[in-house]
C-alpha positions in Angstrom: -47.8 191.3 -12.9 -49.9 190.7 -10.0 -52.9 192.9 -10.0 -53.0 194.8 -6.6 -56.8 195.5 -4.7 -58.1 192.3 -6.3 -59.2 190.0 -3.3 -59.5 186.7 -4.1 -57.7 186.3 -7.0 -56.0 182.6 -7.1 -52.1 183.0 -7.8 -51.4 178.7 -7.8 -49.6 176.9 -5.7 -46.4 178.2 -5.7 -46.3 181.6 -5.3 -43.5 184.7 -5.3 -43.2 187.9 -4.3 -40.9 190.8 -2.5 -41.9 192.9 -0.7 -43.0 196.4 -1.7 -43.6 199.7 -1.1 -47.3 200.7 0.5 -48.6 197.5 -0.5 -51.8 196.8 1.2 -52.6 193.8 2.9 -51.7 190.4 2.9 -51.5 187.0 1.0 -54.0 184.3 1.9 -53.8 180.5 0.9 -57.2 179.2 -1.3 -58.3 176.4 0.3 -57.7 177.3 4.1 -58.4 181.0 3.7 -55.2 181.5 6.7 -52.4 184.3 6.0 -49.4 183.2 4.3 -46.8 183.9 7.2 -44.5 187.1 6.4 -46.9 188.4 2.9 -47.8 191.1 5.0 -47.0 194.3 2.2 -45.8 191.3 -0.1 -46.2 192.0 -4.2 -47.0 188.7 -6.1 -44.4 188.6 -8.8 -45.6 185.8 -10.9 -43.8 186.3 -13.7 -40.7 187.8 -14.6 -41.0 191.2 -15.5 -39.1 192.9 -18.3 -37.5 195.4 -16.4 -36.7 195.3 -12.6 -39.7 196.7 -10.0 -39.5 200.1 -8.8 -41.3 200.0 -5.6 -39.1 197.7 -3.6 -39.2 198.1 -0.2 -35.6 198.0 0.7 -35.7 199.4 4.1 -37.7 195.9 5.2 -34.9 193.5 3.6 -32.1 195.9 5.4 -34.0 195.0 8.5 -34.2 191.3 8.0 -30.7 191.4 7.6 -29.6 193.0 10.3 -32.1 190.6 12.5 -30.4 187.7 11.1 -26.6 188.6 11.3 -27.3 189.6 14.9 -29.0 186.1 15.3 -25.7 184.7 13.7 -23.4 187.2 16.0 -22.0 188.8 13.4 -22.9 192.2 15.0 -24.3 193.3 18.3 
């Protein structure tokens, strides 16, 4: 797993994540040094773990949600 407080640490090109729980700062691509758009409190998850993470942030995905099924007009 992704070692948080380590600035500058490459990750490769194609990078995952969720997002977590007090997760300081944000992801930033290599070569441009720009903010991924939306890693801000995201976890790099690089490899599958052996047991599921503990310090999802599920409030933010409930969120999200909600955005997009308004956007959709399944609710108001």
């Amino acid at each position: 797993m992704y070692e948080q407080g380590v600035p500058g640490l490459y990750l490769g090109k194609a990078i995952r994540w969720y997002y977590g729980k007090d997760v300081p700062g944000e992801i930033v691509y290599a070569k441009s040094g720009n903010r991924v758009p939306k890693s801000e409190g995201a976890q790099p998850l690089m490899d599958l773990p052996e047991s599921f993470p503990t310090d999802i942030d599920y409030e933010w995905y409930e969120r999200e949600t909600l955005k997009i099924m308004r956007v959709m007009g399944c609710i108001t």
